[in-house]
C-alpha positions in Angstrom: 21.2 -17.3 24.3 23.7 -14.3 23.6 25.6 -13.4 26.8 28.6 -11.8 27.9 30.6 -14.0 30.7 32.8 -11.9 32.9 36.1 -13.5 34.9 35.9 -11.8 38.3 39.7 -10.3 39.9 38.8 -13.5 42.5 38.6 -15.2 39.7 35.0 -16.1 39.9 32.7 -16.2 36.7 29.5 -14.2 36.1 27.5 -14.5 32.9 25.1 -11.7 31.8 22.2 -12.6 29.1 21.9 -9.7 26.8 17.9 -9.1 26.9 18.0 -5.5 26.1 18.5 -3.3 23.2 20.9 -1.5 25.3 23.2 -2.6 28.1 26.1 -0.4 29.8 29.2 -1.5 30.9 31.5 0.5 33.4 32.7 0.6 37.2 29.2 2.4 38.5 26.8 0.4 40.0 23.8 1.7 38.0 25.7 0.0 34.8 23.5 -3.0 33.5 27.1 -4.9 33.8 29.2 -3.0 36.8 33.3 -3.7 36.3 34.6 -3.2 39.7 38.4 -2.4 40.7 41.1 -2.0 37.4 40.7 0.9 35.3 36.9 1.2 33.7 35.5 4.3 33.7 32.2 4.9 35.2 30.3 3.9 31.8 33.1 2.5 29.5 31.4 1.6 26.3 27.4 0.2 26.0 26.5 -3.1 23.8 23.3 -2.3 21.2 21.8 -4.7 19.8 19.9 -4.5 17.1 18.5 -6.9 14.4 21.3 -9.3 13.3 24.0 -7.4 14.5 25.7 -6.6 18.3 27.8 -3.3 18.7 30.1 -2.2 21.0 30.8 1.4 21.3 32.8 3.5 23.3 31.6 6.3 25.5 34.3 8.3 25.2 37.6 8.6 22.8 39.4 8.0 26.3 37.4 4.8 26.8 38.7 2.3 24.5 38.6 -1.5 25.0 40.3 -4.3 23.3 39.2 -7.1 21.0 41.5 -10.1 20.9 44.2 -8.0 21.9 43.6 -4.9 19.2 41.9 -1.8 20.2 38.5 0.0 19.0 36.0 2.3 20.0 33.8 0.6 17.9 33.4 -3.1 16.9 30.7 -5.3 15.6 31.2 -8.5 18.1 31.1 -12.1 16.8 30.6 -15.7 18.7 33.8 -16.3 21.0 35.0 -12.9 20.9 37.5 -11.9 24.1 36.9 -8.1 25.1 39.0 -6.0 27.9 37.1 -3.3 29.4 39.6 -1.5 31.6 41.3 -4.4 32.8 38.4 -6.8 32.8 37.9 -9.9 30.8 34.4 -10.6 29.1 33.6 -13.1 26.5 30.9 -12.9 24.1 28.9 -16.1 22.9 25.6 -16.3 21.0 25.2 -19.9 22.5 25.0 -21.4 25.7 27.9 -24.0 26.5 26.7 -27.5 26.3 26.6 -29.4 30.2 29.6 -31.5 30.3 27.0 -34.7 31.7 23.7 -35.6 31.2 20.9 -32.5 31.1 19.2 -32.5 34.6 15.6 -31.2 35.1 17.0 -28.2 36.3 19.1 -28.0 33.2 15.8 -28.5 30.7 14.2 -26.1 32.9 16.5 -23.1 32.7 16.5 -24.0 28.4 12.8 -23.5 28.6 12.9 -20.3 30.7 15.7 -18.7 28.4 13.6 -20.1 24.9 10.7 -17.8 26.8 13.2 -14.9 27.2 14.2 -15.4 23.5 10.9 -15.3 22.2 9.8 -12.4 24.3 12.8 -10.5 23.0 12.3 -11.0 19.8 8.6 -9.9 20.4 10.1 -6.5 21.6 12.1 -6.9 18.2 9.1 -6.6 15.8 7.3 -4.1 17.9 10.2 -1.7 16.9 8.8 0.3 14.3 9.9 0.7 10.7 12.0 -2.5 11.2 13.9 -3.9 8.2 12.3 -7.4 7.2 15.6 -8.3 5.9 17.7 -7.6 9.6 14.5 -9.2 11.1 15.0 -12.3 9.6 18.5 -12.7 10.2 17.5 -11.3 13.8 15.3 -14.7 13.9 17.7 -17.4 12.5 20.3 -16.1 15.0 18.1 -16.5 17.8 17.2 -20.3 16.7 21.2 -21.1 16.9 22.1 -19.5 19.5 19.0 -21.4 21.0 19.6 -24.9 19.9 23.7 -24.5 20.2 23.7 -25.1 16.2 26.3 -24.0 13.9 24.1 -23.1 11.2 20.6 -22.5 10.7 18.4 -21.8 8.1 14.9 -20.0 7.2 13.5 -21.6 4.3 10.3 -20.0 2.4 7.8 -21.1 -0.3 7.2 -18.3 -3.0 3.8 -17.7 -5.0 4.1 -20.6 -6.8 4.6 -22.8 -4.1 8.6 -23.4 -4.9 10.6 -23.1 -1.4 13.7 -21.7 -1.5 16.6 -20.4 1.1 15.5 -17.1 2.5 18.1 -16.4 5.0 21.4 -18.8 6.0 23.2 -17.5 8.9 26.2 -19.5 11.0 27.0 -19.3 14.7 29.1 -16.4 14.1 26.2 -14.6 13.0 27.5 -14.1 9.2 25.6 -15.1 6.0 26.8 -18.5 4.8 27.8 -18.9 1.5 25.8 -21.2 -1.3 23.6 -22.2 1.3 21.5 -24.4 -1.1 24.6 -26.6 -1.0 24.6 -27.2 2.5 20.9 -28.8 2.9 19.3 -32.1 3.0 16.9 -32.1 0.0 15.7 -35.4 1.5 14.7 -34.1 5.5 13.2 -31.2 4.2 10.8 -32.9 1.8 9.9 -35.0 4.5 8.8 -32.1 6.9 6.9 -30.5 3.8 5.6 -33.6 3.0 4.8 -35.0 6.7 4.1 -31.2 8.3 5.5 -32.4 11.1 9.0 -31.2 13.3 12.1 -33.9 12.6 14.8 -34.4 14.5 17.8 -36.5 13.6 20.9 -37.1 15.5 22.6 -38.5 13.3 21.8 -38.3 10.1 25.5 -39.7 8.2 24.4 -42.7 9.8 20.3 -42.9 10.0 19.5 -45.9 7.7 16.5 -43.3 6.8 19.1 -41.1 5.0 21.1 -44.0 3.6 20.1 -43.4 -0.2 20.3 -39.2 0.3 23.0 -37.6 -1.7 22.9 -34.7 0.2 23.2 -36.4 3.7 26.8 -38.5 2.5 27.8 -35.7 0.8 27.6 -33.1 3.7 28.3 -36.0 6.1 25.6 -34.5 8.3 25.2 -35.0 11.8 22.8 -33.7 14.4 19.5 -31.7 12.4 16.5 -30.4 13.4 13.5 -29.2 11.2 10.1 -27.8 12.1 7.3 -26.2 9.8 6.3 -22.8 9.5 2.6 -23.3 9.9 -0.2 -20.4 10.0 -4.1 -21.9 10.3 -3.4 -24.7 8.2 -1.2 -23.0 5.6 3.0 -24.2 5.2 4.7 -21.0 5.0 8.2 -22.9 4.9 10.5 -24.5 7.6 13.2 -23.8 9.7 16.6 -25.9 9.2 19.1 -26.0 11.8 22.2 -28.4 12.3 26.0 -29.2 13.6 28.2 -31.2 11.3 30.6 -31.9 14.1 28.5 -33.2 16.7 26.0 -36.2 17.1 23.1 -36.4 19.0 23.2 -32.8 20.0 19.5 -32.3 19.8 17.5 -33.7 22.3 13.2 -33.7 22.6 13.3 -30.8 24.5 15.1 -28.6 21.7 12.7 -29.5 19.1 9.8 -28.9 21.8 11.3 -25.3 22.1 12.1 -24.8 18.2 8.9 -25.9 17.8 7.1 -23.2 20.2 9.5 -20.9 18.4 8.7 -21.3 15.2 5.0 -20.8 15.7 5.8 -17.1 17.1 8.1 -17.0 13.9 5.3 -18.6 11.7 2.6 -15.5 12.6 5.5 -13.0 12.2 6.4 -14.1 8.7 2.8 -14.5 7.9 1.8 -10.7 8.9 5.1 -9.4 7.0 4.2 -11.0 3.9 0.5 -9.7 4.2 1.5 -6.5 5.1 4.1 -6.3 2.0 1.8 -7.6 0.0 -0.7 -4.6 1.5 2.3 -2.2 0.6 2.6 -3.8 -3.1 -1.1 -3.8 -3.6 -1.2 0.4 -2.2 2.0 0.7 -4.4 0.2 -0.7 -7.6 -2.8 1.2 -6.7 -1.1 4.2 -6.4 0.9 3.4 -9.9 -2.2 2.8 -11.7 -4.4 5.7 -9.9 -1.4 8.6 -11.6 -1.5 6.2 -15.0 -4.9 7.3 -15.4 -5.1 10.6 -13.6 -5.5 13.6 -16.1 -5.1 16.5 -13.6 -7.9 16.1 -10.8 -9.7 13.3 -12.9 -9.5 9.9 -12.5 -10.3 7.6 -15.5 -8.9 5.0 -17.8 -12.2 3.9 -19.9 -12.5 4.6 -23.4 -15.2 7.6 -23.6 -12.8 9.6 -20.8 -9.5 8.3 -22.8 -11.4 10.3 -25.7 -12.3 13.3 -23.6 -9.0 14.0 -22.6 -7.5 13.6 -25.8 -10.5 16.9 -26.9 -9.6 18.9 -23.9 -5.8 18.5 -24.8 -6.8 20.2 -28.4 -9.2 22.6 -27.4 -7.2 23.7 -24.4 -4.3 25.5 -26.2 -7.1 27.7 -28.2 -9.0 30.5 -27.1 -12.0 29.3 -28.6 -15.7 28.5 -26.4 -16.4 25.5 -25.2 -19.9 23.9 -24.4 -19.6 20.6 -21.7 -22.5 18.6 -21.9 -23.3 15.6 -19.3 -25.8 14.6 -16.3 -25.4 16.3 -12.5 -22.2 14.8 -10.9 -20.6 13.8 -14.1 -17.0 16.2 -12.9 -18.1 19.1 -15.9 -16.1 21.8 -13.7 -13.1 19.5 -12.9 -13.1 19.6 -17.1 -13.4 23.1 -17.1 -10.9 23.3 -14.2 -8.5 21.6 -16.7 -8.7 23.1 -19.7 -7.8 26.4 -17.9 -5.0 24.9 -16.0 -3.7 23.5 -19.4 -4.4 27.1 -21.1 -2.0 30.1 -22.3 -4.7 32.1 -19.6 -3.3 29.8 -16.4 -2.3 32.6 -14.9 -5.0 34.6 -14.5 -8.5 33.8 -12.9 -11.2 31.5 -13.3 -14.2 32.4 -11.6 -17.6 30.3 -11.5 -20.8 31.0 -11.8 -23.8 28.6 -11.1 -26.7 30.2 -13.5 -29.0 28.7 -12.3 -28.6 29.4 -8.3 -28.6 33.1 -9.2 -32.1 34.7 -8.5 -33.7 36.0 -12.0 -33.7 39.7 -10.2 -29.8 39.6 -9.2 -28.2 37.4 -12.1 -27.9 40.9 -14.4 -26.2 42.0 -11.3 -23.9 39.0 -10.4 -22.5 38.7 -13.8 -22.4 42.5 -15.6 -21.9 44.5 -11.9 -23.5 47.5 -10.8 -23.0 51.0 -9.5 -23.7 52.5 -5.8 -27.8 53.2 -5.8 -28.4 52.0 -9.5 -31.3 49.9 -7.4 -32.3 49.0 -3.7 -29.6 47.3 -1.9 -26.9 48.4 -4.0 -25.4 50.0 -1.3 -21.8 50.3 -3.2 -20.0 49.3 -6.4 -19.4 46.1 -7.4 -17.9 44.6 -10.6 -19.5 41.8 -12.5 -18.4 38.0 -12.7 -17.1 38.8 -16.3 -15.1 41.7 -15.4 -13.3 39.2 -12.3 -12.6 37.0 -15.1 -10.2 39.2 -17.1 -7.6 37.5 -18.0 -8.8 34.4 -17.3 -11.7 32.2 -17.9 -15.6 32.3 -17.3 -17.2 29.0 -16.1 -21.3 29.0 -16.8 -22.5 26.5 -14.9 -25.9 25.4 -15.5 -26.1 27.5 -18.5 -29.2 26.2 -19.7 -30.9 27.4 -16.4 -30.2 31.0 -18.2 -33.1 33.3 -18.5 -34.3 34.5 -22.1 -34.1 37.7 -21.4 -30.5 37.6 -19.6 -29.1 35.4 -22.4 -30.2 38.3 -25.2 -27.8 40.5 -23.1 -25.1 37.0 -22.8 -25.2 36.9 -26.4 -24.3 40.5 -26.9 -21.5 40.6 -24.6 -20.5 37.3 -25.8 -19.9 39.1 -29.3 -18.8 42.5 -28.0 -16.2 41.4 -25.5 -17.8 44.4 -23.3 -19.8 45.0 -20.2 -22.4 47.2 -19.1 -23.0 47.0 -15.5 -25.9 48.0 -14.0 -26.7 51.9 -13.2 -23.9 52.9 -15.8 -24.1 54.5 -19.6 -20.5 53.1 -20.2 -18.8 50.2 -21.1 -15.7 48.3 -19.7 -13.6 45.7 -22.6 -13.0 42.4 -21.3 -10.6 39.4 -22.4 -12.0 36.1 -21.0 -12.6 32.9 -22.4 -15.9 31.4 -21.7 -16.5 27.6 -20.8 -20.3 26.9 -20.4 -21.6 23.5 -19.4 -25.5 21.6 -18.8 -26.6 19.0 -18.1 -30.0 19.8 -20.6 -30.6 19.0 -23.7 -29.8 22.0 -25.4 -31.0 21.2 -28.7 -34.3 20.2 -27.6 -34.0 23.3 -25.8 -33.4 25.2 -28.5 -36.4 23.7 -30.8 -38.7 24.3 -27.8 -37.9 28.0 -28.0 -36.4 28.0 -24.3 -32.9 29.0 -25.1 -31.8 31.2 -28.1 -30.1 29.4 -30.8 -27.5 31.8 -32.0 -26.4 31.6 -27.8 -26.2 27.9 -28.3 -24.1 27.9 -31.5 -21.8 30.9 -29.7 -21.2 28.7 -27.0 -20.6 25.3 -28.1 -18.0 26.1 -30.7 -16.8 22.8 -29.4 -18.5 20.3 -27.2 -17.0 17.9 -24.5 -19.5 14.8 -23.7 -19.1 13.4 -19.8 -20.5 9.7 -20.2 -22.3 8.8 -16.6 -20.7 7.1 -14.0 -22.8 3.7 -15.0 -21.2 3.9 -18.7 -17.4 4.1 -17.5 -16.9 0.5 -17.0 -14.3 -0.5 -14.2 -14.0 3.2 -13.1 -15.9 3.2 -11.1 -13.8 1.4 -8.5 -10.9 3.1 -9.3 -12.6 6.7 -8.2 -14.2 4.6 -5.3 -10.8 3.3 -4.4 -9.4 7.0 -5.0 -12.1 8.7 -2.2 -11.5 6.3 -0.3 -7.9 6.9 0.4 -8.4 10.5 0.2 -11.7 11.0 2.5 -10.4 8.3 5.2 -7.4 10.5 5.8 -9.8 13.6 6.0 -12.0 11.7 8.8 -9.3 10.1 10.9 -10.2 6.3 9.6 -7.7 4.2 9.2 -8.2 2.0 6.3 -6.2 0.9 3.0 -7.6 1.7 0.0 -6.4 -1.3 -2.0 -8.4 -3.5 0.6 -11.1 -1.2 2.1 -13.7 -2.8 -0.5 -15.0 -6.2 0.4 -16.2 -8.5 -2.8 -19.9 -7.2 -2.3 -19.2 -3.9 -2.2 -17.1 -4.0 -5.7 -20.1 -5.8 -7.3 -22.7 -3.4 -6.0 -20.4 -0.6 -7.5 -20.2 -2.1 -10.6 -23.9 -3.3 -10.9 -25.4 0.1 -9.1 -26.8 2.6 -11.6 -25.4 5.9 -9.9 -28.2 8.3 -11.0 -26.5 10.6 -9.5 -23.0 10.0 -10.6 -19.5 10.7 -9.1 -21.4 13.3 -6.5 -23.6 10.6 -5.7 -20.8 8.2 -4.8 -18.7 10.8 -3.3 -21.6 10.5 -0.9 -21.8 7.0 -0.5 -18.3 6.7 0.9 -18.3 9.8 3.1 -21.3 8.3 5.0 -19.8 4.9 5.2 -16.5 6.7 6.2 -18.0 8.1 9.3 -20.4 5.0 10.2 -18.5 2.6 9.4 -16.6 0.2 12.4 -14.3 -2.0 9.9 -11.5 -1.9 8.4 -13.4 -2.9 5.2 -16.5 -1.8 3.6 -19.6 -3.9 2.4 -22.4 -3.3 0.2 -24.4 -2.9 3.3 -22.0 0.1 5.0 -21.8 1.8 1.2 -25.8 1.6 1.5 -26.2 0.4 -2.1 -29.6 -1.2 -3.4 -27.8 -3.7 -5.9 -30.1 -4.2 -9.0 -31.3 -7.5 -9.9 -28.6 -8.9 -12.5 -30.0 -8.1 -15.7 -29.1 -7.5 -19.3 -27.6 -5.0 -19.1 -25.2 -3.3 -16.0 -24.6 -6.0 -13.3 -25.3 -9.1 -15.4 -23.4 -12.1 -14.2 -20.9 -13.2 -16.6 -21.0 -15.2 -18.8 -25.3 -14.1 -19.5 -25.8 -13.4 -23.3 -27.9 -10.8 -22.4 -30.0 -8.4 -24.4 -29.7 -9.1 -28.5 -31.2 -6.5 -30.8 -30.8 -6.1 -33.7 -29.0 -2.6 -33.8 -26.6 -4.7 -31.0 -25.5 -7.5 -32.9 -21.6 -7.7 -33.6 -19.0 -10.3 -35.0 -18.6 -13.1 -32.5 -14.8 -12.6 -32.2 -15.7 -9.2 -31.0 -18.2 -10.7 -29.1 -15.9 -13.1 -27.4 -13.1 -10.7 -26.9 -15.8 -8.3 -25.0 -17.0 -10.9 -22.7 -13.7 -12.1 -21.9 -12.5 -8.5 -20.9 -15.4 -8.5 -18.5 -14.7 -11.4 -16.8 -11.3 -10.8 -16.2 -12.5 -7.3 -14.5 -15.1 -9.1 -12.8 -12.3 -11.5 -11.1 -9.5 -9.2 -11.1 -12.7 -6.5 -8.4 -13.0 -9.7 -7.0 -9.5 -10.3 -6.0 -9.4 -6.1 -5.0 -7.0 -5.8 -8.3 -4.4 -8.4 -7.1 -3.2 -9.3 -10.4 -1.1 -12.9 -9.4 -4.3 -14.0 -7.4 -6.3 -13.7 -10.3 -3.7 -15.3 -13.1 -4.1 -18.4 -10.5 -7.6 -18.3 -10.0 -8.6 -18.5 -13.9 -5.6 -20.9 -14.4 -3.7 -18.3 -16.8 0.1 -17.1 -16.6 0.6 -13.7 -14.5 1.4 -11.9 -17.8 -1.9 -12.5 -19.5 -3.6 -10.5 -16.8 -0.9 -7.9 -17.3 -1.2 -7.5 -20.9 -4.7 -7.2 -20.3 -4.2 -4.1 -18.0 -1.5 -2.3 -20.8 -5.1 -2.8 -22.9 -7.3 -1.4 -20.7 -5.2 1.8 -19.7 -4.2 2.4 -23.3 
């Protein structure tokens, strides 16, 4: 255990564990370690410690101290250093000295109670926040040699493809040793993967087990120890400690306290990699969501790809559009962006919902009126168009447009002036108009419920929003995307990468959203608020799943419905169905892309070079 021991003026000896982060030293009696008599001030210097590392600083530029004879206001300590606070001898070790006879009870005893104080420390250690895994680590191999009394000590981890390799080498001076690979037994280390059980070996140049080991007569080992890393049944690596110069250092009750501590170490290491991964996972999330973000809109499936591509064109013109598409499809986040991408950014855009206006008022709403022109006009008020100078006009709902307003529409429409209500003269506006339904306007039109020459003013060029059950794997990502953004809106904490449990994907991806993005804006708010997990089912999203079928939601691998307007080459065919799967697994495994490489037995890039395809 790391201590300071401190040679009295009666020349009697007092050793100090260092258990705190901080720990002063000086002449006054509230100082963790109190100097009396010589010349230390009242607090000299204080000792931090911190992951992997132990500091001495100064208090003052008056209180130096020395260091094998040299002085600093400032030095890093290492194992065996001498320090001279005002007069006083300490001396630091990250060990404890080994008995000079036999271990008594007592002797085992006091090992187990400091292993305790160890572990608790290191405890306080990871409940620091915004610790560096790295100093952590290093923080834990230094703990397991100053524990056992090793020289050297190792943390050894298996990667995602199950190679282990040398994470972090550290020797008793707290330093990083150098080619550490060189300096293990390939041999004892297989057999603790192999067995899953803790080794010790006390003298392992001479163990006739070892005999035939290379890497034993080579490093002319001596006293080893070796325990798993083992979290609910899964080998997470192993740590390696050992003393070249010393035989049968290691006794049972050091590997029974190794052992203890590398089950605390075992969890830790466990939740860091799961909460990396977590980080990864957000990360890549985050990556893809701005990939395939155009403005407010998130989408990466081949009918938006093409709508962004139109609004792009059309944006830079001053010319009408007409967006077509069913309730909830995002028309006004469209409209949004093709004035945001628009010479008229600058000025206004103003909305109007057609067909929330009464008939009696819309005349009103959109053209203005003067004081008294009717009852309730109680003073003047400009028109929706004239607001929209400068800027652009969004019709919502346009087909929910009167016949007798849209005779009026159509003439102001080709005049590029307004008549409000009450008043003999006109007013010239500039505005660009961007109308959108979610009728059929042609049938419309052949039914005689909206004026034709309107229609073909309006939709100069159209803008189709598929539905929500037509974009593919899209639907997660906006799920994923709500997620993130509503849980921070209702104080939930949740990840977005992992909020959605494997039901809950498939009953996005299978569900027919009649009511589109609204509609699932919806489902997650409610299962937001209700919700008392971390991770959402098909159950808290409320979703009646359909019945696998031929079409949305069948299982893959189903041929499904064959007409003959449906039929395609089988290569086409094959290719299809194989981008489906890979979706399917990839929801599955909530888009970890080296999960699902391994689960369909494919290399890592595959799946890669599948995304590039899909965001293209």
């Amino acid at each position: 255990m790391p201590h300071l021991k401190y040679r009295g003026p009666d020349g009697s000896i007092k050793r100090y564990s260092i258990l705190r982060r901080l720990t002063a030293i000086g002449a006054s009696p509230e100082c963790h370690i109190t100097l009396r008599g010589g010349s230390a001030a009242q607090t000299h210097c204080t000792l931090e410690h911190e992951p992997g590392r132990f500091r001495l600083e100064s208090t003052s530029r008056s209180n130096a101290f020395y260091v094998r004879g040299k002085k600093y206001r400032s030095y890093e300590l290492k194992h065996g250093d001498i320090i001279v606070v005002g007069g006083h001898e300490l001396t630091f070790s990250t060990i404890d000295e080994l008995p000079a006879t036999k271990s008594t009870p007592e002797d085992v005893a006091r090992q187990k109670i400091g292993a305790m104080q160890e572990l608790r420390k290191f405890s306080e250690l990871l409940l620091q926040p915004a610790g560096n895994l790295n100093d952590l680590l290093n923080e834990l191999i230094d703990q397991v040699v100053g524990l056992t009394r090793a020289n050297k000590g190792f943390l050894v981890l298996a990667d995602d493809d199950g190679q282990y390799s040398v994470r972090v080498a550290r020797n008793l001076e707290r330093q990083p040793v150098d080619d550490p690979e060189q300096l293990l037994s390939d041999k004892i280390i297989k057999q603790v993967i192999e067995s899953r059980a803790p080794q010790i070996i006390s003298d392992a140049f001479n163990d006739t087990r070892f005999q035939t080991s290379m890497s034993v007569l080579n490093l002319k080992l001596s006293s080893v120890m070796c325990v798993p890393l083992i979290v609910r049944g899964e080998l997470l690596g192993l740590i390696y400690v050992g003393n070249n110069s010393i035989v049968d250092l290691f006794k049972e009750s050091d590997l029974e306290l190794l052992t203890v501590f590398a089950g605390q170490a075992a969890l830790f290491i466990k939740n860091a990699k799961l909460l990396n991964e977590l980080k990864s996972e957000a990360s890549d999330l985050q990556d893809r969501l701005e990939r395939n973000r155009f403005g407010q809109i998130i989408g990466a499936c081949p009918q938006m790809l093409g709508v962004y591509k139109r609004v792009r064109k059309v944006a830079a013109t001053d010319i009408g559009v007409l967006i077509t598409g069913e309730t909830g499809t995002g028309k006004e986040l469209i409209a949004h962006e093709i004035h945001d991408r628009s010479p008229r950014v600058k000025g206004p855009f103003v909305t109007v919902n057609c067909g929330a206006i009464p008939e009696t008022l819309i005349e009103s709403e959109l053209f203005g009126h003067l004081k008294g022109s009717f009852t309730g006009a109680v003073s003047n008020k400009i028109g929706k168009f004239q607001a929209a100078h400068g800027g652009t006009i969004f019709l919502d709902e346009i087909g929910e447009l009167p016949l007798g307003m849209q005779v009026k529409f159509l003439r102001v429409l080709q005049e590029r002036k307004v008549q409000r209500v009450g008043e003999s003269s006109t007013h010239e506006i500039d505005i660009r108009v961007v109308a959108a339904t979610n009728r059929d306007l042609k049938k419309e039109v052949a039914e005689g419920r909206f004026r034709e020459d309107l229609y073909h003013r309006l939709n100069v060029i159209g803008v189709h929003l598929p539905p929500l059950r037509e974009r593919g794997d899209d639907v997660i990502l906006i799920a994923r995307y709500l997620l993130g953004r509503y849980a921070e809106d209702f104080g939930v904490t949740l990840d977005p990468a992992r909020a959605l449990d494997p039901s809950a994907i498939r009953a996005l991806m299978r569900f027919q959203w009649p009511g589109n993005i609204r509609q699932l804006e919806n489902h997650i708010k409610k299962a937001l608020v209700l919700t008392d997990s971390p991770t959402l089912s098909a159950a808290d999203l409320e979703l009646e799943v359909e019945v696998p079928g031929a079409k949305r939601g069948q299982a893959p691998g189903a041929p499904g419905e064959v007409t003959r307007e449906t039929i395609i080459p089988l290569s086409e065919a094959r290719d299809m169905w194989q981008r489906e799967y890979i979706n399917r697994v990839l929801a599955l495994n909530n888009g970890n892309r080296t999960k699902t490489a391994r689960d369909l037995g494919v290399d890592p890039r595959t799946i890669f070079r599948h995304l590039e395809k899909e965001t293209r």
